[in-house]
C-alpha positions in Angstrom: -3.7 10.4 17.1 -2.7 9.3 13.1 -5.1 7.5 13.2 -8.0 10.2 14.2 -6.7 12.3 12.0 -6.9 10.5 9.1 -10.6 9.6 9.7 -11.9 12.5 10.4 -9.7 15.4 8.4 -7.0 14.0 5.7 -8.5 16.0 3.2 -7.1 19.5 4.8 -4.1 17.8 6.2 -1.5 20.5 5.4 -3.3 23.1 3.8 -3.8 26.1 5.0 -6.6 26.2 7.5 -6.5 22.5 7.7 -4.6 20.2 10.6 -1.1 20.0 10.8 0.8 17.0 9.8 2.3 16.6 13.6 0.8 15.7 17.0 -1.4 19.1 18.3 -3.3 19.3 21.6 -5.4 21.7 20.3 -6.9 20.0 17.3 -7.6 17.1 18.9 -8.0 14.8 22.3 -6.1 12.2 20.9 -3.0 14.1 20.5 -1.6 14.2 24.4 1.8 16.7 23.6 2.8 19.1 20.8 5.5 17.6 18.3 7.6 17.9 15.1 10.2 15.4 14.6 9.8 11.9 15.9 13.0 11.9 17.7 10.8 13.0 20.5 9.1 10.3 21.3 11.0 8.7 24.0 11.1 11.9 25.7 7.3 12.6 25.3 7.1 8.7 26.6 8.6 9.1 29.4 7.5 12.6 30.5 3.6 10.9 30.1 4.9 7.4 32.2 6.4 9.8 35.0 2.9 11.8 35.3 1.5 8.1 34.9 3.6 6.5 38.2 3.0 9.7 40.1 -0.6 9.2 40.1 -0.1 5.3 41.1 -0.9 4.2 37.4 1.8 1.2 36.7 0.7 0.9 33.1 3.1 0.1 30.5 3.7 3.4 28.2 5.0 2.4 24.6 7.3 4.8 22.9 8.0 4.0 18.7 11.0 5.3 16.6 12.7 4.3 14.2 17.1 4.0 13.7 16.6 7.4 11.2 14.8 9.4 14.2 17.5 7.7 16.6 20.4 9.9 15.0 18.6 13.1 16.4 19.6 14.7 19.7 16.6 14.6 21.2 16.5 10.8 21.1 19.7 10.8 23.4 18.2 13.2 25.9 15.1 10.7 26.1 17.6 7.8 26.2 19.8 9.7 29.0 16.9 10.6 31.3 14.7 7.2 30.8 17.7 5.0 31.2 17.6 6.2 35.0 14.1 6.2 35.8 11.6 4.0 37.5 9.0 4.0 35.0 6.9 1.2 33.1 8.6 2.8 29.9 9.1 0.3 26.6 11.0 1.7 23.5 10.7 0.1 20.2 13.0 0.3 18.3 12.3 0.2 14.2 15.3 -0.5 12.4 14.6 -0.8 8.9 18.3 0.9 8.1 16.0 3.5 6.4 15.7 7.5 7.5 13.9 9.1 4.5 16.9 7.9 2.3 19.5 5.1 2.8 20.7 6.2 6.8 24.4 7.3 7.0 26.8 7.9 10.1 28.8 6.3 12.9 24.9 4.8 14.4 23.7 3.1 11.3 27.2 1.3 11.1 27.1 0.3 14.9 23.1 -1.0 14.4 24.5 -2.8 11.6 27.1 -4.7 14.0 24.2 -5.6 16.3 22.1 -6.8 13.4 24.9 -9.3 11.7 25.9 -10.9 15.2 22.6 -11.3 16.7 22.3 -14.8 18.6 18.8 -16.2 19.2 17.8 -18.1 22.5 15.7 -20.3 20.6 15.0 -23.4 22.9 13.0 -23.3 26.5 16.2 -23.8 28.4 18.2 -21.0 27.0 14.8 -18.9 27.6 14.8 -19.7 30.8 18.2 -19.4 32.0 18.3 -15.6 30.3 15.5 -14.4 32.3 16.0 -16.7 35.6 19.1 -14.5 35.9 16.7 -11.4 36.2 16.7 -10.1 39.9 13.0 -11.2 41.2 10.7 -10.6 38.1 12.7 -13.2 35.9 10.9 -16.5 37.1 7.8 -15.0 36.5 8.4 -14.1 33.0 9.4 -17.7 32.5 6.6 -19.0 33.6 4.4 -16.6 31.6 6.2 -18.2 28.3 6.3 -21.1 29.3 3.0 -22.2 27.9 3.4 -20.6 24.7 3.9 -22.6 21.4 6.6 -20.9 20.5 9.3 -19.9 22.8 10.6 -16.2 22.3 13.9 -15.9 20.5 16.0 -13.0 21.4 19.4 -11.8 22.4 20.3 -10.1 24.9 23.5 -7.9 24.3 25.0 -7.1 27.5 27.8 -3.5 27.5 26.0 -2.2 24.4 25.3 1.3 24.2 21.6 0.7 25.2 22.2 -1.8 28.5 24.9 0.7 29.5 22.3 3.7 29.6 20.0 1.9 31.9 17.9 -0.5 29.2 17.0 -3.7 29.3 17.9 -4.5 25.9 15.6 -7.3 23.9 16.4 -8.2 20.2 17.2 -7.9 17.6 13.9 -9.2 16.8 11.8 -9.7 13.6 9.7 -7.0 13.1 7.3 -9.3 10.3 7.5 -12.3 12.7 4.1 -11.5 14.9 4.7 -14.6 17.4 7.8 -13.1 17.7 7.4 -9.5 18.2 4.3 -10.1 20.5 6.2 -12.2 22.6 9.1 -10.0 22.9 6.9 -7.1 24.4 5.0 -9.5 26.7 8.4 -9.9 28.2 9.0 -6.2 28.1 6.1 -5.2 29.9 6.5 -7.5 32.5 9.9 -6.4 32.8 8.5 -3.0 35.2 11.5 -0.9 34.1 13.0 1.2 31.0 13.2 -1.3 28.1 14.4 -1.2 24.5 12.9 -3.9 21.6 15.6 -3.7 18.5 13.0 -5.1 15.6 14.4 -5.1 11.9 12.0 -4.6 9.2 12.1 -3.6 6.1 10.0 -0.1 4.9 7.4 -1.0 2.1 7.4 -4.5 3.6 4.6 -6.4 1.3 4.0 -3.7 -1.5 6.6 -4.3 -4.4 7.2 -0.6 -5.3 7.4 0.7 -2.1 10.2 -2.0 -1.1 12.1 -1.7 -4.2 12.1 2.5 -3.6 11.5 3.4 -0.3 12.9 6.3 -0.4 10.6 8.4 -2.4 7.6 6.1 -1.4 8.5 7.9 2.0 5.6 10.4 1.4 4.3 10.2 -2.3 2.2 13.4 -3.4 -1.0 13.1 -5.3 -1.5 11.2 -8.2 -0.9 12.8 -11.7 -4.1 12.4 -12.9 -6.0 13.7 -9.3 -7.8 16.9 -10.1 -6.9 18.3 -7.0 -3.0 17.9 -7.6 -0.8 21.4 -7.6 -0.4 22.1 -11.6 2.7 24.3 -10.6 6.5 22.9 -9.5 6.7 22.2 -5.8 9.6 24.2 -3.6 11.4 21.6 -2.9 11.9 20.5 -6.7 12.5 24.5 -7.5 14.8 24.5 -4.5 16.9 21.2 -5.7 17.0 22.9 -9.5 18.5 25.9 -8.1 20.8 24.8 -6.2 22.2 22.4 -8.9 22.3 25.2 -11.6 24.1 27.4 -8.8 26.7 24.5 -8.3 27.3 24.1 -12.4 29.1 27.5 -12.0 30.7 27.0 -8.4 32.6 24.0 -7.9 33.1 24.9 -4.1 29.6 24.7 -3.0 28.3 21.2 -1.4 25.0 20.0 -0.3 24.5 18.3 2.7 21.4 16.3 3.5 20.3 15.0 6.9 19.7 11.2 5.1 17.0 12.2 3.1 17.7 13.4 -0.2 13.9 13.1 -1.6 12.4 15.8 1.1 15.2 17.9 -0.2 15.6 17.9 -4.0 18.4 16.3 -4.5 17.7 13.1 -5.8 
């Protein structure tokens, strides 16, 4: 639905009047559920791959966040509910170690793990006696990479926190690596069952300022010299000042910030 959106109606994106910045059924046919926050998505997945198996559909249905949106709750009701479910349901998983600032907390840490031990299958015989150990489906899968020219590299991890909710865990994989990452959700979707794809990247991947400050290249507001760019100071600048010169005279007040100190002013 981004992608509609921005075609057809960037120029009121947020203003008032104009579209919101967030899926809405109402403004168009491309948006299938009303949302805020992307840790959503693998409950809106799911809810759309249950309707999808009720009506004998056994399409894949493809559900995108990243390891920032994974520290929201809603991500673990998703998780919870999907992990037991029959559906067709593939979540990718975008680590980047990136929320809107640098991500913090007991998950980031535990991603981290996964990341520095990974272990690749890399030859046709380790391939192949992964997924002959998958009950019926597993041959087939081998066969189905068998002909490719390169064989797909991935680990799987078992008793992490995602095989223990239900998941078929594939990864970590290299989210810049296409061979890679196409191969790893052919497997998925022939998996026919809930399955995660951990894929590292890195945010700003291939544009020099964006990688080297990702953080406030998150969302960058209109250039300086656009005529159509707000004169005045922005709330969220105000908001940080204030809040600073409030602090220079109270020692006891702190500011927390969910990861992303750039949406709030206090860079």
């Amino acid at each position: 639905e981004a992608l509609a959106k921005v075609a057809n109606g960037k120029a009121t994106m947020r203003c008032e009047g104009g579209i919101s910045g967030f899926p809405k059924a109402e403004e168009s046919e491309h948006d299938a559920f009303i949302g805020g926050h992307s840790s959503i998505s693998i409950s809106a997945a799911l809810g759309i791959a249950e309707a999808m198996r009720s009506d004998g559909d056994d399409h894949s249905v493809v559900a995108v966040i990243g390891d920032g949106a994974l520290t929201g709750g809603e991500a673990y009701e998703g998780l919870n509910n999907a992990g037991k479910s029959r559906c067709n349901l593939i979540v990718v998983l975008n680590d980047n170690e990136m929320s809107i600032s640098k991500n913090t907390g007991a998950l980031a840490l535990y991603l981290a793990q996964i990341r520095s031990t990974r272990k690749y299958y890399s030859t046709k015989n380790s391939v192949k006696n992964v997924l002959d150990k998958t009950p019926i489906i597993g041959k087939g899968i081998g066969k189905a990479v068998k002909g490719t020219k390169q064989l797909l590299k991935y680990a799987i991890y078992h008793s992490n926190l995602f095989e223990d909710l239900g998941f078929k865990y594939l990864g970590p994989i290299d989210g810049h690596n296409l061979d890679e990452l196409t191969e790893a959700l052919m497997v998925a979707k022939m998996m026919q069952r809930p399955c995660l794809v951990h894929i590292y990247t890195k945010k700003g991947k291939g544009y020099a300022p964006a990688e080297d400050n990702s953080g406030e290249y998150h969302g960058l507001p209109p250039k300086k010299d656009d005529d159509n760019n707000c004169k005045g100071e922005c709330f969220t600048d105000a908001f940080g000042k204030a809040l600073l010169s409030f602090a220079d005279k109270d020692n006891s007040i702190y500011a927390v910030t969910a990861a992303m100190k750039y949406g709030t002013g206090l860079q």
